[in-house]
Backbone bond lengths (Angstrom), bond angles and torsions (degrees), N, CA, C in turn:
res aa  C-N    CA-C-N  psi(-1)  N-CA   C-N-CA  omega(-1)  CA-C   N-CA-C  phi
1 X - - - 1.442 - - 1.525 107.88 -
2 X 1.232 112.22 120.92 1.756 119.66 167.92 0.956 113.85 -67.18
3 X 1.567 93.50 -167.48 1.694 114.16 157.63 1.361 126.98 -59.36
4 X 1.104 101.43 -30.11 1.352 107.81 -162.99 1.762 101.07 -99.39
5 X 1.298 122.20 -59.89 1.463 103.08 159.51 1.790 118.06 -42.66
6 X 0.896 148.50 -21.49 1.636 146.36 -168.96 1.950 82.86 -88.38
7 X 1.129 125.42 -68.34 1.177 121.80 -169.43 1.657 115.38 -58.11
8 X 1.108 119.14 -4.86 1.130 139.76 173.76 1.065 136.73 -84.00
9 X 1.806 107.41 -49.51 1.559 117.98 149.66 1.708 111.63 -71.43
10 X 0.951 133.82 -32.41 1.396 123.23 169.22 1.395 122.24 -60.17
11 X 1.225 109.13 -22.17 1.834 103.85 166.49 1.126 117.53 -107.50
12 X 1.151 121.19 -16.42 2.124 109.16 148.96 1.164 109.71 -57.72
13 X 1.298 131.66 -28.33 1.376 129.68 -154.19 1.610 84.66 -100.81
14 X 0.832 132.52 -96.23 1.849 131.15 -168.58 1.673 101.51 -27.17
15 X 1.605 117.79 -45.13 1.558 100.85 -179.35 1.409 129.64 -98.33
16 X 1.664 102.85 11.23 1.671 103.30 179.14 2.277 87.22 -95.18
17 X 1.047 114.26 -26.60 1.450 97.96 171.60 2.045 137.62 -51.47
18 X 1.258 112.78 129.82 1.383 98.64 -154.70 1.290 91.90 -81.75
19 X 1.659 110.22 154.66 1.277 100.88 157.48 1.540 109.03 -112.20
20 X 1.836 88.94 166.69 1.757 82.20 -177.53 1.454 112.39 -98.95
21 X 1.428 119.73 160.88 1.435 133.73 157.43 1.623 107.63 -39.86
22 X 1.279 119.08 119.56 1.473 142.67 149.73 1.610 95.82 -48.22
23 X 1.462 114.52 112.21 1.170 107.12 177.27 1.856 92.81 -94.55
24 X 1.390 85.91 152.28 1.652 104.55 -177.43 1.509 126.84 -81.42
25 X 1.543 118.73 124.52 1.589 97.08 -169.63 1.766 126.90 -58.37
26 X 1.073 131.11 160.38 0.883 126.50 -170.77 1.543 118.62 -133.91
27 X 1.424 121.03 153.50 1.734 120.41 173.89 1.127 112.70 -99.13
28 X 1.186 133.96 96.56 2.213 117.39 177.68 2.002 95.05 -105.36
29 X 1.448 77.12 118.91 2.234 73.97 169.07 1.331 94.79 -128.36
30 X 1.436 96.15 137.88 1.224 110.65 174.40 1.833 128.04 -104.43
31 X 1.351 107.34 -176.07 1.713 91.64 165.25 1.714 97.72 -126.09
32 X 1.246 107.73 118.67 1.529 101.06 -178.53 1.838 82.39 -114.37
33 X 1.850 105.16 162.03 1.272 130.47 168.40 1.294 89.88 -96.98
34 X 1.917 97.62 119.72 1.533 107.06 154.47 1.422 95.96 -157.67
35 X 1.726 86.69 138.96 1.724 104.31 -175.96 1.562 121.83 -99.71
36 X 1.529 100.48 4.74 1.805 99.10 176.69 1.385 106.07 -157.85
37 X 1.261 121.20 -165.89 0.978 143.32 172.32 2.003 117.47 -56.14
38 X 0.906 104.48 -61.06 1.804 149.73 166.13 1.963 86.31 -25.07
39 X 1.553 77.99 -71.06 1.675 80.56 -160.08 1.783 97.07 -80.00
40 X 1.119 152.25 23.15 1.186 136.56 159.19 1.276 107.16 -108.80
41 X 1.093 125.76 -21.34 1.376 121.49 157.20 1.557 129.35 -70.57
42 X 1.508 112.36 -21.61 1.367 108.23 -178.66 1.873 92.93 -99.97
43 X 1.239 130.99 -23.90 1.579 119.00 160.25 1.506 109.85 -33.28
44 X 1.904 96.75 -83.53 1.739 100.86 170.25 1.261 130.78 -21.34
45 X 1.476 115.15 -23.90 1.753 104.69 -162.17 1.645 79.21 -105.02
46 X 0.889 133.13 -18.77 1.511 121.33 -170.64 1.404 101.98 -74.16
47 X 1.446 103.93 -73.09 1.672 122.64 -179.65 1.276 105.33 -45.59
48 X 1.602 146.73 -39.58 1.273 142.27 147.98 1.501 129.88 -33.02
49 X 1.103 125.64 -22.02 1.524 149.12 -143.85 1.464 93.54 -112.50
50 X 1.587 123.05 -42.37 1.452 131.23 179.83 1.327 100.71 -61.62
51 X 2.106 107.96 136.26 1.248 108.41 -167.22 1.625 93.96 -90.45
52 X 1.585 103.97 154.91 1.295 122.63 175.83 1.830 112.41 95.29
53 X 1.256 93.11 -7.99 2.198 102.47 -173.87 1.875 99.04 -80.27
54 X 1.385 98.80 117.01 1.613 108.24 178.63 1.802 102.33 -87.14
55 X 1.342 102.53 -56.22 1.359 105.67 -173.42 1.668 119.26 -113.42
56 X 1.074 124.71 127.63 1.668 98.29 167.46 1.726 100.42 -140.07
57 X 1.528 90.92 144.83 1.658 90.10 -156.07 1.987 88.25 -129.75
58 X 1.243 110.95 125.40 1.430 115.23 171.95 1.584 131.86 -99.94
59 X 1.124 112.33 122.11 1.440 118.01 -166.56 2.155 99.32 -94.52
60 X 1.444 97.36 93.85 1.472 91.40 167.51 1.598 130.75 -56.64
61 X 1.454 105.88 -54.41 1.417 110.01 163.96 1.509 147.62 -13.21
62 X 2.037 80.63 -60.12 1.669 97.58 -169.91 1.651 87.38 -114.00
63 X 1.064 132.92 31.93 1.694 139.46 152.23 1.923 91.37 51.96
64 X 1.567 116.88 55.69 1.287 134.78 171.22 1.442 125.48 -136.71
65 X 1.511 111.61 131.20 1.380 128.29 -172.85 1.630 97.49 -105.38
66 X 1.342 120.27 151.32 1.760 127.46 169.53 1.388 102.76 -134.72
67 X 0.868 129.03 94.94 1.552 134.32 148.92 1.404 144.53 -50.04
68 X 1.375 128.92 57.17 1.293 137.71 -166.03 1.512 124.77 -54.93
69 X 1.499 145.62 121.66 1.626 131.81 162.22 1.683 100.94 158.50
70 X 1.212 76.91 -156.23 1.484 83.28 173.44 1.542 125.46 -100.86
71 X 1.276 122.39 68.80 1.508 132.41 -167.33 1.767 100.96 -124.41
72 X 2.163 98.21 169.79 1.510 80.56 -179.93 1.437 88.62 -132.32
73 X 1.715 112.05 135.73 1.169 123.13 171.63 1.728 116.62 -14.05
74 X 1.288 164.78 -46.84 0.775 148.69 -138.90 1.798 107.86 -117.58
75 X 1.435 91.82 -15.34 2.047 95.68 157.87 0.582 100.54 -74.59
76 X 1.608 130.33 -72.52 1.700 127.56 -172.28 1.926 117.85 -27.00
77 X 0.912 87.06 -57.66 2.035 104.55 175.37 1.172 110.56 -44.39
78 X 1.654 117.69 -68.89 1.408 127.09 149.42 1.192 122.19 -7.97
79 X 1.541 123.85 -75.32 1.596 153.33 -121.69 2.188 70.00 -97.58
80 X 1.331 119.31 -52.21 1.503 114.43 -135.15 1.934 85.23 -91.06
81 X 1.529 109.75 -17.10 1.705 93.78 -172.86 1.624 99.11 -73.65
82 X 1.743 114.52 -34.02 1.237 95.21 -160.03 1.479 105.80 -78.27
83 X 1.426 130.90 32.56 1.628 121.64 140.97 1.141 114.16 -54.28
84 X 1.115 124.68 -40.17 1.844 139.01 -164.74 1.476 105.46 82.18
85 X 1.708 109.13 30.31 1.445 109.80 169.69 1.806 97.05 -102.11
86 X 1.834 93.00 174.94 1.254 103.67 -153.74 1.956 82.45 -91.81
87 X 0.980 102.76 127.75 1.504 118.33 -168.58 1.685 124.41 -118.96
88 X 1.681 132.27 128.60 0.954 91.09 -161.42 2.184 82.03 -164.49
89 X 0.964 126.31 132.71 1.640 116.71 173.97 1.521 111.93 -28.50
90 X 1.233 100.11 133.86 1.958 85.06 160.56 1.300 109.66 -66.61
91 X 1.439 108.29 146.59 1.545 124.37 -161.90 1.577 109.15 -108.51
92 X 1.281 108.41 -14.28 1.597 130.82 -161.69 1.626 112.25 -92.57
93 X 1.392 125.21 138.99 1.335 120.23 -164.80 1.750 76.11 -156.63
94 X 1.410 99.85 170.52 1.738 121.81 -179.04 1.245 108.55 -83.06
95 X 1.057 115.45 150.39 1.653 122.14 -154.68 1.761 105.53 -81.09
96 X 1.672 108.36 -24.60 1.024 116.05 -179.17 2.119 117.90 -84.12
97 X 1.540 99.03 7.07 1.472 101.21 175.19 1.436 96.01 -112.21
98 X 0.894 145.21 6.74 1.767 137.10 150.86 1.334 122.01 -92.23
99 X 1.618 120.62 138.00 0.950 114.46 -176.79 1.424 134.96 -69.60
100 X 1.367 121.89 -33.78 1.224 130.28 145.73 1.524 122.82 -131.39
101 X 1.679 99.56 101.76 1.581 110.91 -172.98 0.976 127.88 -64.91
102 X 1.697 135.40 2.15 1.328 116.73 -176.09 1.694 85.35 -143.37
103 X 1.634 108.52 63.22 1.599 102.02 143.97 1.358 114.64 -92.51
104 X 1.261 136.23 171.90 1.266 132.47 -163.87 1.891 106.62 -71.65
105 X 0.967 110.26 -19.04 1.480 116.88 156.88 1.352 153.96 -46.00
106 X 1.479 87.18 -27.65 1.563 127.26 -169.17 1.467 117.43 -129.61
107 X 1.288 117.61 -10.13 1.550 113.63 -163.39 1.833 94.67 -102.06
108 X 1.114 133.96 141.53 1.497 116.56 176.38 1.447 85.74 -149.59
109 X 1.167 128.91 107.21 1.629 127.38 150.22 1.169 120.66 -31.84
110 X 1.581 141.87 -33.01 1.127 152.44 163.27 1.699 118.77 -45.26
111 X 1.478 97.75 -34.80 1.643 118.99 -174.86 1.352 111.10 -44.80
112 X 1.467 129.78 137.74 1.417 122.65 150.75 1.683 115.32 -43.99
113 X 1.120 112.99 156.00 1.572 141.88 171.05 1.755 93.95 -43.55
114 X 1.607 104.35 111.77 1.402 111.95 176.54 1.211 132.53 60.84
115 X 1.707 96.65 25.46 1.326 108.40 -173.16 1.533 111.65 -119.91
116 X 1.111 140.06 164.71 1.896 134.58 -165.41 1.378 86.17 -151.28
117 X 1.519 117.46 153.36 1.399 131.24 144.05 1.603 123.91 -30.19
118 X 1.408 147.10 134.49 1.377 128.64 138.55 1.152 115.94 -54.09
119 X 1.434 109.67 119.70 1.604 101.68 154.32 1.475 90.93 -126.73
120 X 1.577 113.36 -179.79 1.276 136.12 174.06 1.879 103.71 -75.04
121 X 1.505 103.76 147.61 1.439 115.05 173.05 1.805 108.79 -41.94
122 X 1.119 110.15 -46.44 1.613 120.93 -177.02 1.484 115.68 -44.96
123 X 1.270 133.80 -22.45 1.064 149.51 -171.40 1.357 134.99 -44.88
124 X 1.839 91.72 -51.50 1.390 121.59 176.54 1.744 108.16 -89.44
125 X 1.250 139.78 25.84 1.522 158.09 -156.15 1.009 94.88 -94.85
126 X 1.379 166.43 47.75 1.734 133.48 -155.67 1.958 76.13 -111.82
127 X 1.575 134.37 71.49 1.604 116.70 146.80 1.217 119.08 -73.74
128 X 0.889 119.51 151.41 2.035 129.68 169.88 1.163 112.63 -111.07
129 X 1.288 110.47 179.87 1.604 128.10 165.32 1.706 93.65 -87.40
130 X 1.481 141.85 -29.32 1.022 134.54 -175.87 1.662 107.22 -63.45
131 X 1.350 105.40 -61.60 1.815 114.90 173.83 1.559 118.91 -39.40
132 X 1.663 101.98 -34.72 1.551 89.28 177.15 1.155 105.45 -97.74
133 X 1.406 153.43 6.03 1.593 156.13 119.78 1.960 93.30 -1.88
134 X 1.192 93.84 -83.99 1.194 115.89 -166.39 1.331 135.23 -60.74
135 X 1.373 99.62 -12.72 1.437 128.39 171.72 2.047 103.91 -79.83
136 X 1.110 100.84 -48.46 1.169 100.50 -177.43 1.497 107.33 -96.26
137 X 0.767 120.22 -23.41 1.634 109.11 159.40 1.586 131.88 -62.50
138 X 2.060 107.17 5.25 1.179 104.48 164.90 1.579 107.99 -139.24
139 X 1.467 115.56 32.44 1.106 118.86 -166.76 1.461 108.18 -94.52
140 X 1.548 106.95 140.50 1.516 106.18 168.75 1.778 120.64 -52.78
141 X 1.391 107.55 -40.87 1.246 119.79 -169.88 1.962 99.94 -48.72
142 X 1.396 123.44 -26.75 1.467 109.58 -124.92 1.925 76.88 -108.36
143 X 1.223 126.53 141.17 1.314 129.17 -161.68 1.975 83.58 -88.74
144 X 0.700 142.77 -27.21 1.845 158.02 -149.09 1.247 100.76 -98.07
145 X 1.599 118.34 -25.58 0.992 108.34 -173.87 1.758 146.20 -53.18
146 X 1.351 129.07 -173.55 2.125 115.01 176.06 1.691 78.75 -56.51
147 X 1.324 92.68 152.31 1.625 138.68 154.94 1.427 103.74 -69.33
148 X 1.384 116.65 -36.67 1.336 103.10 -140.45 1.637 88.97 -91.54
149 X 1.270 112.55 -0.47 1.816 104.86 -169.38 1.860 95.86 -74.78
């Protein structure tokens, strides 16, 4: 075997190896229940402990954890129930990324400042069989229709 066979097995060998996916950093915030000091510090050391978490920064106030790195939402979730706190995604988005923020779906007094529930576009849907009564009860199409149009 030469040079050229040796250089040969070294590049089957470097290009039959897989490489892996660069996993992408990620944001997971959560809403954990915590009533002091005590318990945001023992969240942090938990949520810290999750492999791939660069940063995690706790909002006492608005009863919110943010988890920064390369982790995937559903360890984090994991990692934050076994506090034995009441644990749950943040649910909260800016009032200006929903399409209509204050259907009863979306509006939560509980919410941070300018903030609404996610819900899905579908939300605000309430049609009936009554609405289309009424739809066709003023339609040009409908020969039955008001007189008075």
């Amino acid at each position: 075997m030469g040079v050229q066979g040796t250089l040969d097995y070294f590049s089957t060998l470097l290009s039959s190896t897989k490489k892996k996916k660069k996993k992408q950093t990620q944001t997971v915030a959560l809403k954990i229940r915590m009533d002091c000091e005590g318990c945001a510090r023992k969240v942090k050391h938990v949520l810290s402990g999750v492999k791939g978490a660069k940063s995690v920064d706790i909002d006492l106030k608005q009863q919110k954890a943010t988890v920064t790195g390369y982790v995937e939402p559903k360890k984090v979730l994991k990692a934050a129930q076994s506090t034995k706190k009441k644990v749950e995604l943040w649910p909260y988005v800016p009032y200006t990324m929903v399409a209509h923020p204050y259907v009863s779906a979306a509006y939560d007094k509980k919410a941070p400042p300018n903030m609404v529930r996610k819900v899905a576009d579908t939300a605000n849907i309430t049609e009936t069989t009554v609405d289309d009564g009424y739809i066709q009860m003023f339609s040009d199409e409908n020969p039955n229709a008001c007189s008075i149009m």
